[in-house]
N, C-alpha and C positions, 0 to 999 in steps of 0.2 A: 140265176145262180145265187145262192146265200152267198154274201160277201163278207158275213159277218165274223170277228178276228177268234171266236171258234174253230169256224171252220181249219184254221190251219192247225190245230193240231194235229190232225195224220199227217201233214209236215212235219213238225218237230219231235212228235211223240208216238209214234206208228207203234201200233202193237206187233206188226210182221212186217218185214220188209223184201219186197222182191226183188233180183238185180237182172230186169231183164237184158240179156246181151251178156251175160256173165259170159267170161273167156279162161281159158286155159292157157294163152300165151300170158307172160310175164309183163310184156311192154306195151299192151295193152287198157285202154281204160277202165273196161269192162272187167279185166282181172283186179286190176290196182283200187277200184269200191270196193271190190265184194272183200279185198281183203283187208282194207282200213275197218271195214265192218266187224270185223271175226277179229283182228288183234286189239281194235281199242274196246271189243268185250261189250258188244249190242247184246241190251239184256231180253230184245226178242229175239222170235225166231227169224232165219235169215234163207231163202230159195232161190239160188242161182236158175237163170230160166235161159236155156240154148237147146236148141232142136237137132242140133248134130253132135253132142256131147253128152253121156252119160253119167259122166263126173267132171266136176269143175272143184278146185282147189280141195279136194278130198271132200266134198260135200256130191251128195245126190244131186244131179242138175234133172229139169224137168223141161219137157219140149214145149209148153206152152203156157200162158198164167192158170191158164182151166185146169192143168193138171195137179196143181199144187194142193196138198192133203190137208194144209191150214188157210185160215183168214189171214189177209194182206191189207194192213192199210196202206201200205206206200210200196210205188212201183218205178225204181230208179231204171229209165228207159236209155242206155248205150247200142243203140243200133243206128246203122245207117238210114240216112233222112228218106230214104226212100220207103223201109218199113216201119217208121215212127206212127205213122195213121193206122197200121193193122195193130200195133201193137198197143198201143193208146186205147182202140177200139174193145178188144179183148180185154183190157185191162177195167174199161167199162161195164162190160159185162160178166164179169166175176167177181165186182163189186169194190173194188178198187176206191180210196175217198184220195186222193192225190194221189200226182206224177210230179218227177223231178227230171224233165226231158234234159240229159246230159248232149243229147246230138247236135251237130250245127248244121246247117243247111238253110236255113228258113230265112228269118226276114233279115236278116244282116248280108245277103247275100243279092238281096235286092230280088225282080222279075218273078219265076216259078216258084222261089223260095219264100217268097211274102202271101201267096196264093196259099201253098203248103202248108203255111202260119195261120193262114185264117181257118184252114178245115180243121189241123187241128186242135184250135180251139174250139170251137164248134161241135168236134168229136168228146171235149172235155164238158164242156156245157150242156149236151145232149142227157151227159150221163150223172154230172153235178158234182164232177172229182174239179179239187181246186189244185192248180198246175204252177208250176216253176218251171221258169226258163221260156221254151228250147235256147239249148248255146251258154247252156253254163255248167257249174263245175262241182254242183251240190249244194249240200244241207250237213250242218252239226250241231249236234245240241250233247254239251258235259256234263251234266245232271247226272250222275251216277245211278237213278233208276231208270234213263234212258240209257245213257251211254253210246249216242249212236254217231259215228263218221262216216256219212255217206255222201265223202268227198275223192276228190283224186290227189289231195295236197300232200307233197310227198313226208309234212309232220304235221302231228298234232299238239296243236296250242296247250298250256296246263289249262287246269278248270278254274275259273275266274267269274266274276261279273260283267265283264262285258260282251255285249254283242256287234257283231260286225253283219255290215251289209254290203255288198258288193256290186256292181250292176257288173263290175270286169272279171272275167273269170281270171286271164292271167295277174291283176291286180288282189284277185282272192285268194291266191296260192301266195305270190308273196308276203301279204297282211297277214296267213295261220303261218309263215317259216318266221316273220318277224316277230311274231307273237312270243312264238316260245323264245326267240334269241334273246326278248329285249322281259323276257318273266311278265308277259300281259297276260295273266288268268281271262278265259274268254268263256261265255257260258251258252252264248249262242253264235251261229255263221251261218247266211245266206248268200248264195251267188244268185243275182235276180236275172240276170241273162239277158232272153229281149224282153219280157216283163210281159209275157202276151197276158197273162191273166193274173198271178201274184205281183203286185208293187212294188214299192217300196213302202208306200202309202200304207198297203194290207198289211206289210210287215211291220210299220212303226203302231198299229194299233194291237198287236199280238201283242209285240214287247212292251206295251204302257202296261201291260198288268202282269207281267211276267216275273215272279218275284226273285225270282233265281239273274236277273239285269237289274243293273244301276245304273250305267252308261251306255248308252247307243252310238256307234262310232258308222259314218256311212263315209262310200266312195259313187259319186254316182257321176253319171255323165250327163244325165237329160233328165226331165221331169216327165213324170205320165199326164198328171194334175194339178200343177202349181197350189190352185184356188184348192183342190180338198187336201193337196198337202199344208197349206197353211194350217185349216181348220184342227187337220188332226196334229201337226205339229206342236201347233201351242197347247193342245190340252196333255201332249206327252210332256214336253218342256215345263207346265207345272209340278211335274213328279221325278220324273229324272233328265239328265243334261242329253243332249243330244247334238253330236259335233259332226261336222262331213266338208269333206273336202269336195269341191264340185270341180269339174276338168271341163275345159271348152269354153273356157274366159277371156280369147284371146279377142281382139279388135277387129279376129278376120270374120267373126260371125256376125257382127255389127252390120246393120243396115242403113242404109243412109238417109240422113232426114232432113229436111228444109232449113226447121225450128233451131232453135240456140237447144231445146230440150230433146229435140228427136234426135240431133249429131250426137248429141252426148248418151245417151239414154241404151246406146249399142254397147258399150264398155262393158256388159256384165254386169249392169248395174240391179238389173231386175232381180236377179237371183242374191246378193249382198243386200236389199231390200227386204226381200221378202223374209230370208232367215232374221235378220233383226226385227222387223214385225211379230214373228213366230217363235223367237229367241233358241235358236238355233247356232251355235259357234260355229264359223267358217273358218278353217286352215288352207293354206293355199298349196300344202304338200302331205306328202303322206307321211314325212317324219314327224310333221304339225300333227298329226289323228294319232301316232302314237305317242306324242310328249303328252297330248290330252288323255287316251288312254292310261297312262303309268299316272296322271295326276288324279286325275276324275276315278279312276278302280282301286284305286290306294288309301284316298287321304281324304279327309273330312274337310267342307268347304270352310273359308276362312270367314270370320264375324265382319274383316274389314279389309281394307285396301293397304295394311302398315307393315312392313317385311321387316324381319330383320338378318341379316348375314352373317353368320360366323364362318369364318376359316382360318387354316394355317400358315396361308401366301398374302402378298397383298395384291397380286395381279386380279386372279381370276374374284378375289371382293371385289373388286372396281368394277370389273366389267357386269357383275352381276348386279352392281349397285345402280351402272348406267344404264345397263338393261331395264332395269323394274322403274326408274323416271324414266326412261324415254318409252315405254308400252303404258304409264298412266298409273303405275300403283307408287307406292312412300317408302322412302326408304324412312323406317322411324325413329324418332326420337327416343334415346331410351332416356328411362328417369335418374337421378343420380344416384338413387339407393342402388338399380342395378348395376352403374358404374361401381360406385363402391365394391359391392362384393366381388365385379372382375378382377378390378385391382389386388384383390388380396388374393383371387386365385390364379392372377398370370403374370409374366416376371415382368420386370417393370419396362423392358422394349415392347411388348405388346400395347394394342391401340384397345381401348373398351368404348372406342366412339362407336357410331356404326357405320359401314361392317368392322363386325370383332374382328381382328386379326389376333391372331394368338401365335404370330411367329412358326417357323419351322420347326423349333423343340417339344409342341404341341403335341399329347400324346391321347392314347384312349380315355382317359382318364381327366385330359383334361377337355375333354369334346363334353363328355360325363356332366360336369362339372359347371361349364360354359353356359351348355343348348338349356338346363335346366333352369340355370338363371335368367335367362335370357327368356327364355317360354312363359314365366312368370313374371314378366312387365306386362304390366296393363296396357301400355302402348304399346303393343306388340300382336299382329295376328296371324301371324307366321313368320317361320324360318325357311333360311335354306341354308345347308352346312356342307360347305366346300371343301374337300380333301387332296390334298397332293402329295403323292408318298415321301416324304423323305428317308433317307436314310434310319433303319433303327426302328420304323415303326410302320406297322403291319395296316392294309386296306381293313384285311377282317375286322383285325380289331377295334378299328375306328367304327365302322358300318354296325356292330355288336355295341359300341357307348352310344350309337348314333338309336338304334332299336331301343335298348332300354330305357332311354330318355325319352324320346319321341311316341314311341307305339300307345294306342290308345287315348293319346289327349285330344280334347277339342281345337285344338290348334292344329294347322297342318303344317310338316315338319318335311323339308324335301331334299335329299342330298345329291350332291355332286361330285361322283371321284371319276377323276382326271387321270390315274395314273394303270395301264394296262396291268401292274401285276397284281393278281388277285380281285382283279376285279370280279371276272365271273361268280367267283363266289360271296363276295361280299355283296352284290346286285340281292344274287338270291337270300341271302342273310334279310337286307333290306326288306324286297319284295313280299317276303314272306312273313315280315312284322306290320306290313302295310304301310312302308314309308317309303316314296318313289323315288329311286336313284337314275339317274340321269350322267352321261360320258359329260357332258358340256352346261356350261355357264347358260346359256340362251334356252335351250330345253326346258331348263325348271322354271325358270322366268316365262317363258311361253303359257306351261303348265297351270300357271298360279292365277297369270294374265286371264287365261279360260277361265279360270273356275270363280275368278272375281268376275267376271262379267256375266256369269251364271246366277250368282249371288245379287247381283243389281238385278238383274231379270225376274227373281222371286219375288224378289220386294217391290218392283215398278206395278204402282198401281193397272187395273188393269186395263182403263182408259175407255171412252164413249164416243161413238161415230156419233156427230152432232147434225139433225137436220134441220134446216132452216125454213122458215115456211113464207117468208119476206119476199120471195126468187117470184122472179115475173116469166115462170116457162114459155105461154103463150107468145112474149116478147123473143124469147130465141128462138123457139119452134120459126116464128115467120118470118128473121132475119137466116136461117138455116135454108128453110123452103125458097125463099127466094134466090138465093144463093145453086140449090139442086136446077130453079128451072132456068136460070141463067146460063146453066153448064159449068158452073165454077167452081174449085178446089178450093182455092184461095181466099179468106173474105176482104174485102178493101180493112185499111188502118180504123177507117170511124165505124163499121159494121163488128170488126173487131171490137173496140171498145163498146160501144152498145151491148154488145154479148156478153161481155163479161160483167157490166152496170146493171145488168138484168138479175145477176145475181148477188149484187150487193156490194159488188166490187167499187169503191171509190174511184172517179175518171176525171180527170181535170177536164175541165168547159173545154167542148170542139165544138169545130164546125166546118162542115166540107166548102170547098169555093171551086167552081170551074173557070173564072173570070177573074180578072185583078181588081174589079171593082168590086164582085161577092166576096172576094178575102177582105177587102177593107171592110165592106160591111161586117163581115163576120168577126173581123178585130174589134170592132165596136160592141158587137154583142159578149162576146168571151171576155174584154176586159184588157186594157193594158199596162206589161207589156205582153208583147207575142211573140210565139215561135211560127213558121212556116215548115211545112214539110213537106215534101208531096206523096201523092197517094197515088202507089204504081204496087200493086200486088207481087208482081211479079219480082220486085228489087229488094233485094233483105236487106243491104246495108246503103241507107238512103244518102247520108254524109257521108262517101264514098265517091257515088258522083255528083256530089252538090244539092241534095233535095234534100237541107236542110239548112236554114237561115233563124239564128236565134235572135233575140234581144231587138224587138223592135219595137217603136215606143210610139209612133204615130201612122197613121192613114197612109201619108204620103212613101214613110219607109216602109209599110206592106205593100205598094204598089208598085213603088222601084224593085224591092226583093221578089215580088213576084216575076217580074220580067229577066230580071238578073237569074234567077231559078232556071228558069226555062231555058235560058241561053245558055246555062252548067249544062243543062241534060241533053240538049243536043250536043255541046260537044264530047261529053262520055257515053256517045253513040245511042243515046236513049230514044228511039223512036216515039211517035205522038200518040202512035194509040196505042202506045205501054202505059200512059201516065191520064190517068182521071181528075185532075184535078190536084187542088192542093188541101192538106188538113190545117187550120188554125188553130192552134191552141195558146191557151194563158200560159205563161210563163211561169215555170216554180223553181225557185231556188231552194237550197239547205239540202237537209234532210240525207239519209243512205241510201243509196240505190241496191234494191233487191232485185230478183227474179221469181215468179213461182211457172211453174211451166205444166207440161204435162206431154205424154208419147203412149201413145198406144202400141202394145207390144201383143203380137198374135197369141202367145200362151199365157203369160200375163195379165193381161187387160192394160187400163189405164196403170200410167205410171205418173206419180207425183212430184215435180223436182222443187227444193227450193235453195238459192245460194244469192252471194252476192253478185248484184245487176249491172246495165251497165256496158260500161267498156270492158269490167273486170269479167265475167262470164267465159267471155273466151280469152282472155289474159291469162287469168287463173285457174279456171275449171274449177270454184271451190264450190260445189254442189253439193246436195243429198238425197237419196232418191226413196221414196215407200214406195208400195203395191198400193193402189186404190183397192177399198175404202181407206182414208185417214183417218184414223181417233184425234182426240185433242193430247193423248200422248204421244202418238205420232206425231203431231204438227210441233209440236214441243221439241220433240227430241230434233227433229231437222234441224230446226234454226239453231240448238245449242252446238249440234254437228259441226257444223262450219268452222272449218279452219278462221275466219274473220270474222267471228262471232264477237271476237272484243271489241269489234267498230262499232258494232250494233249495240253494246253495254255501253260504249263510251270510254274516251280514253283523252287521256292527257287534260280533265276538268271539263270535257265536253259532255252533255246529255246525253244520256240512251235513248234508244228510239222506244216505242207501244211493242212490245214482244207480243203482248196478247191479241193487240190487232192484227200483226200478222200473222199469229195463229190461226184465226179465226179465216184471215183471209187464203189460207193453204185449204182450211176447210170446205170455204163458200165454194174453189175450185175444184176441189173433190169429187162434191157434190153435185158440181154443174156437167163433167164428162161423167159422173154413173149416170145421167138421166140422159144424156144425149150423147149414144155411142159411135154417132156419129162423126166426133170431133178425133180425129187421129194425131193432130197436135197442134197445143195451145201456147204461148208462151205471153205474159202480161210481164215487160220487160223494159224500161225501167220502171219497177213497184217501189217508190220513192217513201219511205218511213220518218216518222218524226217522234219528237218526243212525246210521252203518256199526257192525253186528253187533244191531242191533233191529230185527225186522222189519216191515214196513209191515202199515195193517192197514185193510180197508173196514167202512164206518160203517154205509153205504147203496147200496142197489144198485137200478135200476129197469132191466126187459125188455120189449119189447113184441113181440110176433112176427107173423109175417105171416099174413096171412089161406091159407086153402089154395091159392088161386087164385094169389096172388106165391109161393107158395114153390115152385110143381113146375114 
């Protein structure tokens, strides 16, 4: 079947539209299309099709799609699931180029229904109509030479630039009634349903050239294609912003993993990944997609990160001021020329620091006044203009100096009225001049938050997946292989390291000991002093039951701590043939403790972690997670991620650590699970960094791989 984002125009732009299942009862869905079609004024032609009805809504109904006197591109199918296959069929055969299967029955309903789902796509592919849905709630498109709502939503949105995506039907009838409530001009809407055959995917490459969108607003619950939603994602995200709220992020879809990376790696992290890869804005609700709609279909992005605040209170500035420091943008500095000229325009209880307060006698006039001086500081790259009614002085009014001032400049100008009367219309005043008003303090700040970090998105170079050609593969291939004919999941601590030294990973001197006299030896080869650990695959936290002893400085104290060892693990119940031995290694002091990890996720793929190592890992959770591949912008952006990023800068007269070594070293891991997918989770933990020109160095490494069944 052509997949190509043409094909969905008899989607959006059907020259005829058929409503198969058209009905005569009122409370039906079949009535409630055909008539959203004929009142919002479809500039095609429109044929109700029902076999026991000679008229449907004062229009000629026709008993079947064959009998219909015109060409139909789109065939809106409201019948029950059991005649959606004849109807589909037909609809194939009198040439039909898309369906928008309003029915449910099919694969959400699990068993017969997912059977159902396969034929009839199959019936669609047969015949090369590209489909929507089954089990959702339509298609609109406001383009006044379309004009077409061939939806069940009991309103329709104004005409706007944005489009919405829905995979929820009942979540897509709420999104077109908030649309209009909250004045979001909307210019397209899709309900994707169970996605048998149209995406989201197909839909975000339709709207990257759709000139009639600016914003693409999604709600979705599952991916079809992660991997080709990245692709297409980022090339839409170079043209316009793309924001969606994703549902099913809770901790109970989380599966559970060995690794310090796998336990964490369920949080929903895959999906906050991959949008940042693909710069994609994540909201966690759906008042989040529409603070970003009223910002992103309004208002021009801002040049920088520096807000400035006017209003008439001094409450709701504080909170709007604490909002934009605590989400990462400035509140700014203004220059004193523009103090000056406040002072001469507001009475002398007013504040012209920032936020302006301009006191409660503050009128349209002086909003007028204010925003324009304030718009014209250099250190200024947006507003936001807070209003709360007082006595004496009208919403409209303000919303009208708020327009005049704001509409049209390259700054983005965003107001706030707080007070219920007059608001509806002063919104619309607002909306209608292109400057997004907002009930609340947190809204616009949200709003601005997005579209700044849309703004870094443009500009972020666009980064290089680095291959390294140094990697000793054949060395991990036959520490892998030996490991599959062993029967083992697990690799011992020193097979760990090895694997990862294969690919250029720094590994302080080991060496395995089965005996108290091979550890001494082995202390003599590595260097003193030493650590003991022992090596029991099966035990994650070794110092826990004792199978670990640092700081040993001589032969004879390897020999006692070896025996000393052993006597811990037998009595934390450690059986003998749990434990193979012990690992030696050289002792390293200084340095930060990192982690770089990695988790294989089924839809996914490899996932990348990197945060502080350690005890801190699980103390803190300060991690960060990409999709594999990593670019060196990705490996960048991780490490600045971290919440304790400034340990790794340096603090209090102390050194920073090699940033770029560990860049580099996020990458070498990258690169080592795309070539062997058979590694289901990695963790090189503690990744111990030093300052620039010493190289970093792993302590410990744990692998676990997948069974043969997950890896082919």
């Amino acid at each position: 079947m052509d997949r190509r984002p043409e094909t969905l125009t008899a989607i959006f732009e059907p020259k005829g539209v058929a409503v198969v299942g058209a009905s005569r009862r009122t409370d039906t869905i079949g009535y409630v299309i055909l008539d959203s079609l004929l009142r919002d004024g479809y500039t095609g032609a429109v044929y109700p099709v029902n076999p026991r009805a000679e008229v449907v809504h004062s229009m000629r109904a026709y008993p079947s799609i064959a009998d219909l006197p015109g060409p139909v591109d789109l065939a809106v199918i409201v019948v029950p699931k059991e005649l959606v296959l004849q109807a589909a069929s037909e609809c194939g055969e009198a040439g039909v180029k898309g369906l928008v299967v309003i029915s449910a029955g099919f694969r959400e309903v699990g068993g017969e229904g997912a059977e159902r789902e396969r034929e009839l796509l199959a019936v669609a592919r047969q015949y090369g109509m590209r489909m929507v849905g089954p089990n959702c709630m339509g298609v609109l498109n406001t383009d006044p030479a379309v004009s077409m709502n061939a939806t069940f939503a009991p309103t329709t949105p104004p005409t706007g630039n944005v489009a919405f995506l829905s995979q929820s039907g009942a979540m897509g009838v709420t999104i077109l009634d908030y649309a209009r409530e909250y004045g979001i001009g909307v210019s397209k809407f899709l309900s994707l349903g169970n996605k048998a055959d149209i995406s989201g995917n197909d839909a975000l490459e339709y709207l990257k050239d759709d000139e009639r969108t600016s914003v693409i607003l999604m709600y979705l619950e599952s991916f079809g294609n992660p991997r080709h939603f990245t692709r297409i994602a980022r090339e839409v995200t170079q043209v316009k912003p793309v924001v969606a709220v994703k549902a099913a992020r809770t901790r109970a879809g989380a599966r559970a993993g060995s690794s310090h990376t796998g336990a964490m790696a369920g949080l929903d992290v895959a999906t906050d990944a991959l949008f940042a890869q693909c710069g994609v804005i994540r909201v966690d609700t759906v008042e989040g997609l529409f603070d970003m709609g009223m910002g992103f279909g309004n208002a021009p992005l801002p040049k920088g990160n520096r807000v400035a605040v006017v209003t008439n209170a001094g409450g709701p500035g504080i909170i709007i001021a604490d909002a934009l420091e605590s989400q990462g943008l400035e509140v700014a500095e203004l220059t004193e020329e523009t103090k000056t000229q406040l002072r001469e325009q507001l009475p002398e209880e007013a504040s012209v620091n920032n936020p302006v307060d301009m006191i409660a006698s503050a009128d349209a006039d002086s909003y007028r006044s204010v925003l324009e001086t304030v718009l014209e500081d250099p250190g200024v790259d947006a507003v936001i203009a807070s209003f709360v009614p007082p006595v004496g002085v009208h919403a409209e009014d303000v919303a009208r100096a708020i327009t005049d001032t704001a509409a049209g400049r390259e700054e983005p100008a965003m107001a706030v009225l707080m007070g219920r009367k007059g608001l509806r219309e002063s919104r619309a005043l607002l909306n209608a001049a292109s400057v997004p008003a907002f009930i609340f303090p947190e809204s616009a700040v949200r709003a601005l938050v997005g579209m700044d970090r849309y703004r870094r998105w443009l500009e972020r170079p666009a980064g290089r997946v680095r291959v390294f050609d140094d990697v000793e593969k054949g060395r991990v291939a036959g520490i892998l292989e030996g490991a599959e004919s062993a029967g083992r999941q697990r690799l011992g601590e020193y097979d760990a390291l090895s694997l990862v030294e294969a690919y250029g990973i720094p590994v302080v001197p080991s060496r395995p000991a089965g005996t108290a006299e091979e550890a001494v030896r082995a202390a003599e080869l590595v260097g003193f002093p030493v650590v003991l650990k022992v090596m029991a695959p099966e035990i994650s936290h070794k110092s826990e039951v004792g199978g670990v002893i640092v700081g040993l400085t001589s032969g004879r104290e390897v020999r006692g701590a070896y025996y000393e060892m052993m006597d811990r693990l037998a009595g934390s119940g450690v059986g003998k043939d749990a434990v193979e031995g012990v690992l030696v290694q050289r002792m390293v002091s200084g340095g930060r403790e990192a982690i770089i990890g990695t988790a294989f996720d089924p839809s996914f793929g490899p996932l990348i972690m990197f945060g502080l190592g350690g005890i801190y890992v699980e103390a803190l959770g300060d991690v960060v997670f990409r999709v594999h591949p990593v670019s060196d912008i990705d490996a960048a952006e991780m490490i600045r991620q971290v919440k304790g990023y400034r340990l790794l800068e340096g603090v209090r007269g102390e050194k920073g650590v090699d940033v770029d070594a560990l860049q580099e070293a996020i990458q070498r891991i990258s690169q080592l699970v795309g070539d062997f997918p058979q590694i289901a989770e990695l963790d090189v933990n503690p990744f111990v960094a030093f300052e620039p020109g010493k190289r970093p160095i792993a302590l410990d490494a744990r692998v676990v791989l997948a069974s043969q069944a997950e890896s082919e």
